[in-house]
C-alpha positions in Angstrom: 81.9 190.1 42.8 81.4 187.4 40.2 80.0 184.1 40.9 84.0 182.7 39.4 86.9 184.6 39.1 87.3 185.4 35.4 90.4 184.2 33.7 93.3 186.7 32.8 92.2 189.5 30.6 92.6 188.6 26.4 91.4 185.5 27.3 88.1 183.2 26.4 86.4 183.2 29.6 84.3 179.7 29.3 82.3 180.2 32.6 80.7 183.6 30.8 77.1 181.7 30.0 77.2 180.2 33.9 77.9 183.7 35.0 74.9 185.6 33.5 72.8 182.9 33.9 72.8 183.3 37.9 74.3 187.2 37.8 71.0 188.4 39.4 70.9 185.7 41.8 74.6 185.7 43.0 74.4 190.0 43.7 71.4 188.6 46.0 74.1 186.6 47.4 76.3 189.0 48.2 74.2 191.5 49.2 72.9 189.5 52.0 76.4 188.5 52.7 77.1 192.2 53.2 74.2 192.4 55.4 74.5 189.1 57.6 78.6 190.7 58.3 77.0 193.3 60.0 78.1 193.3 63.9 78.2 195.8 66.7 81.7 194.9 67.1 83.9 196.7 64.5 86.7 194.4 64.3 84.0 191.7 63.2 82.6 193.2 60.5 86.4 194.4 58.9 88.1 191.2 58.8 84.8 189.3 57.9 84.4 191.3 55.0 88.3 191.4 54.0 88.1 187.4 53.7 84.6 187.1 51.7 85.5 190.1 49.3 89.0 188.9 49.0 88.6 187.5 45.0 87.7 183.8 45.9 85.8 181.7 42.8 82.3 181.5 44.7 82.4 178.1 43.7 79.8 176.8 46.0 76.9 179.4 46.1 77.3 179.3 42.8 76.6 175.3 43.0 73.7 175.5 45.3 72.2 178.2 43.0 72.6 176.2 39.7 71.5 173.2 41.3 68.5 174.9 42.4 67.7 176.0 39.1 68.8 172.6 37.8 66.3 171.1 39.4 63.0 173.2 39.1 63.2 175.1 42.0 61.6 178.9 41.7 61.9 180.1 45.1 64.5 182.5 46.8 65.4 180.0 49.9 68.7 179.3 47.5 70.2 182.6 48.1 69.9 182.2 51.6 71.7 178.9 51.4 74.1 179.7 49.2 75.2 182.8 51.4 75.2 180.2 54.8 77.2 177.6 52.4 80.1 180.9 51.7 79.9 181.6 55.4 80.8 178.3 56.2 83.4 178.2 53.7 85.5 181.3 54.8 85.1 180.2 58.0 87.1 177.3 57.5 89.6 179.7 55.6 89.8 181.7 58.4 90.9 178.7 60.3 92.7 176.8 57.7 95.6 179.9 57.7 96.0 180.4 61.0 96.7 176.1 61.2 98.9 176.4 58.5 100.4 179.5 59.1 100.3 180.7 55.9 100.7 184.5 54.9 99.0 184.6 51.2 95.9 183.5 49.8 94.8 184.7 46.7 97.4 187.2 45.7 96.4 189.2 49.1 97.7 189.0 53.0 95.9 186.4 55.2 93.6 187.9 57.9 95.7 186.3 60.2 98.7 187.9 58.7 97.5 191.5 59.5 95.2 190.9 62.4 96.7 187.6 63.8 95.9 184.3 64.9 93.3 185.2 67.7 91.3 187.6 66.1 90.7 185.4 62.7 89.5 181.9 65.0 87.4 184.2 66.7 85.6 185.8 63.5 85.6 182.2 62.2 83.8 181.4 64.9 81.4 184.5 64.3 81.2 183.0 60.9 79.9 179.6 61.6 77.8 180.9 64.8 75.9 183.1 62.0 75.5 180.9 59.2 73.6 178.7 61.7 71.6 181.4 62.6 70.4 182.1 59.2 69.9 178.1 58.8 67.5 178.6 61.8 65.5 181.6 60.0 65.2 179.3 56.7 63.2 176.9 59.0 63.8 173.6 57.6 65.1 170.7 59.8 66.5 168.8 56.7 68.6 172.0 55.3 69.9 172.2 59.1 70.4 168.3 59.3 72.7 168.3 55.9 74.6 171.6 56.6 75.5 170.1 60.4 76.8 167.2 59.3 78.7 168.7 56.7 80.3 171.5 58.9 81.3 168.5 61.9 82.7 166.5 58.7 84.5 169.5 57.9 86.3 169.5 61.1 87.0 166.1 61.0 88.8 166.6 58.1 90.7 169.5 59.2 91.8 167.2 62.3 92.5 164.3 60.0 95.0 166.6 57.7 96.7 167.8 60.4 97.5 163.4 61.7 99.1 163.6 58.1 101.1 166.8 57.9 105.0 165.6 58.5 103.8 162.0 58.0 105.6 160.9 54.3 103.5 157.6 55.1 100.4 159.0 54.3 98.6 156.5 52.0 96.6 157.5 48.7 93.7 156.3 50.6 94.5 158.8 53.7 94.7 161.3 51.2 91.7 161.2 49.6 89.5 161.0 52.7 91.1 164.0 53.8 90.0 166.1 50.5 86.8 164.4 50.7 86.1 165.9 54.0 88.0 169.0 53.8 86.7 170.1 50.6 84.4 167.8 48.3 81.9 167.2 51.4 80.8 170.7 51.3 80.8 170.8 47.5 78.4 167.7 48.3 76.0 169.6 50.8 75.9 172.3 48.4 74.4 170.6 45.4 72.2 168.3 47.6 70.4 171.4 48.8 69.5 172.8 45.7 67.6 169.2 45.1 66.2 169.6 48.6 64.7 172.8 48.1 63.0 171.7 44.7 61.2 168.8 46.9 63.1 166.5 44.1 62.7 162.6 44.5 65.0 160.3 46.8 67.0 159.7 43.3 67.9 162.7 42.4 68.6 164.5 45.3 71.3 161.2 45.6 72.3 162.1 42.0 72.7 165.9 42.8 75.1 164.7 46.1 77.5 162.4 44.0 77.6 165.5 41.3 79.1 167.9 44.3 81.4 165.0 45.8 82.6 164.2 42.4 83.4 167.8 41.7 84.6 168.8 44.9 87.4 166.4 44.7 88.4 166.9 41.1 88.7 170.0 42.4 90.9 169.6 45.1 93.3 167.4 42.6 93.3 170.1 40.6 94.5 172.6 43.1 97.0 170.3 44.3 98.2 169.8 40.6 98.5 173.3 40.4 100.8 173.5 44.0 103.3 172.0 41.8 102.9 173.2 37.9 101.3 177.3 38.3 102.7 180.2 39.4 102.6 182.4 42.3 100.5 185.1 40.7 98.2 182.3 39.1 97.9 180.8 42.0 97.7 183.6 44.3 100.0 182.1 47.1 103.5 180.8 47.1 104.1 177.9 44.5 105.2 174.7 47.1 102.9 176.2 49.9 101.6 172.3 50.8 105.3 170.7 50.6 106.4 173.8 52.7 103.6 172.6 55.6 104.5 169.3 55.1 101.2 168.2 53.5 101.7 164.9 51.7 99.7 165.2 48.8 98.9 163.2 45.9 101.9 164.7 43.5 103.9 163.6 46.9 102.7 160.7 47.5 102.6 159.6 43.7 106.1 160.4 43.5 107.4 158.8 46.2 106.4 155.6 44.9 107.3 156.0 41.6 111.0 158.2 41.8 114.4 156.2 42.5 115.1 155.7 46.5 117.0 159.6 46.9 114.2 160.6 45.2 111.5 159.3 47.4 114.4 160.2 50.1 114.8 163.7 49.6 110.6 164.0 49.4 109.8 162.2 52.9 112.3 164.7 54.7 111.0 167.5 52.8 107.4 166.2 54.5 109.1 165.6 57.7 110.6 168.7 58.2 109.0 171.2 55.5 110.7 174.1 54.0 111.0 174.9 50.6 114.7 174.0 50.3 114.6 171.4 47.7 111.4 171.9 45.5 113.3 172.7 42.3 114.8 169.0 42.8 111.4 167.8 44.0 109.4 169.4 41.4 111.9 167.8 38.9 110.5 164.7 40.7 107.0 165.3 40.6 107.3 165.9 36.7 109.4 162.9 35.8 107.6 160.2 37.8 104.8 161.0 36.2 102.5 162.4 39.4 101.1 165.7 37.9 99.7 163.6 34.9 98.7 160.7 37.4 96.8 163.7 39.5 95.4 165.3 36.6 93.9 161.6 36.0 92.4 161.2 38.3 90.9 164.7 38.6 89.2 164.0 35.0 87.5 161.0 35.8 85.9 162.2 39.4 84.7 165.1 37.0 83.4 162.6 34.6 81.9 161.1 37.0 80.4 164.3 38.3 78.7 164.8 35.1 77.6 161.5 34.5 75.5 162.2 37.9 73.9 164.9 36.3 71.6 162.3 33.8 69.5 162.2 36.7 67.9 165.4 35.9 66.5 167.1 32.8 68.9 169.5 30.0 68.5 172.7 31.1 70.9 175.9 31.0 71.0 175.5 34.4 72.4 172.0 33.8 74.9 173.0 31.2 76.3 175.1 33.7 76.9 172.6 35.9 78.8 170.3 33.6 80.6 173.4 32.3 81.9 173.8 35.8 82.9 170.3 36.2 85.2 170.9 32.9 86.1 174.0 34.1 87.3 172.1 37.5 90.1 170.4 36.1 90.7 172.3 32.8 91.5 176.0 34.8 95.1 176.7 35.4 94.3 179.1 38.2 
């Protein structure tokens, strides 16, 4: 399991350097994620490991062990963190599906889908009850105090997405505090910790925190982007997966505003009702208003801005890998 999905084969993969810079590091990782799954109960230890070995990116242990390295640090309290910070991830995925009731994520059947809704809360609970256990055994009140507040900011977020689902008023504003908590605030926690664990100044561990915010959300715009401009095997779920849940996302929202009145029309009762009955029309939409270029944007210069975080701390390779994953964040098509 690689720390980032590799693009498809015959092509330049531009994460290789990040990759073998933290391979030994990241099959730490995941050998103490295979460990930490382990559970007297059988049906615990199945699904948890169907959803962590499922192909995600490892996008954020991968963060928290770059930003270790990034900034100095030489112990091995990073791989513990970056295995809690995955935990808390899939537990959210875990969660996330049975919500939304989707069926796919990344090319593969949902938990949910095979084991149903019950069983993947409960091993998402599992999940979150065990990552705070191994936060315990790291022994370090601030780790603890960063990683809480993330996770109840998480669940905010969830709660706060689920006030805009059906709502075609959803503001930009809305939108963006929802992706924020949802997804950019863990990418935030993430790269703070490395900084933490190094003892780094008041400064940079502020610097390290705006790089993971900043990257978290370009990230986010991205993957909304692609919702409406990738395929279904690129993507690994159904193209129109977030207009089918009536999620009012930035291409939405973007469009809305700029299309004719039956444009805009035909979007908000897409968002009120869902379904996937117009979104030939409404990708049409998306394209000719403008909103995948507006999102795009936007997702450019939060990573710019993630990078220009990053003068905070000294070149390094591990700091070329960061800003090579903040390119990487809004340049990937998958």
């Amino acid at each position: 399991m690689s720390a980032v999905s590799p693009p498809e084969s015959g092509s330049d993969n531009p994460l290789s350097p990040l990759q073998a810079l933290i391979r030994t590091d990241m099959e730490a990782v995941n050998a103490l994620i295979v460990r930490s799954l382990h559970s007297e109960v059988a049906l615990v230890g199945q699904l948890g490991h169907y959803i962590v070995n499922s192909g995600g990116k490892r996008l954020r242990p991968a963060l928290v062990l770059l930003s270790a390295g990034a900034c100095g640090y030489r112990g091995k309290r990073h791989i513990d963190l970056a295995a809690i910070i995955e935990f808390i991830h899939t537990a959210t995925l875990l969660h996330d599906d049975v919500v939304d009731d989707s069926m796919l994520r990344r090319g593969r059947d949902t938990a949910n889908a095979i084991w149903g809704n019950e069983a993947s809360v409960l091993v998402g609970d599992f999940l979150y009850s065990r990552a705070f256990e191994m936060m315990v055994e790291v022994g370090d009140m601030r780790v603890m105090e960063i990683l809480a507040h993330a996770t109840n900011t998480i669940a905010e977020g969830e709660v706060m997405q689920l006030l805009n689902v059906h709502d075609p008023d959803t503001t930009e504003e809305r939108y963006l505090s929802v992706i924020y908590a949802k997804t950019a605030r863990l990418f935030e926690a993430g790269s703070q910790l490395g900084a933490v664990l190094a003892g780094s100044d008041e400064t940079v561990e502020r610097a390290m925190a705006e790089y993971g915010k900043f990257l978290g959300t370009a990230f986010q715009l991205i993957d909304d982007v692609l919702d409406y401009s990738a395929t279904s095997d690129q993507l690994g779920k159904n193209v129109g997966d977030d207009l089918a849940e009536g999620k009012p996302t930035l291409p939405l929202i973007h469009a809305m505003a700029h299309g004719s009145p039956e444009q805009a029309e035909r979007i908000r009762a897409a968002i009120r009702h869902g379904g996937r009955e117009h979104i030939a029309e409404i990708t049409e939409t998306i394209e000719s208003t403008g909103a995948i270029a507006y999102t795009a944007r936007l997702a450019r210069q939060e990573a710019d801005k993630a990078i220009a975080a990053l003068g905070a701390i000294p070149d390094s390779p591990y700091k070329q890998s960061l800003i090579d994953l903040a390119n990487f964040s809004v340049d990937r098509t998958y």
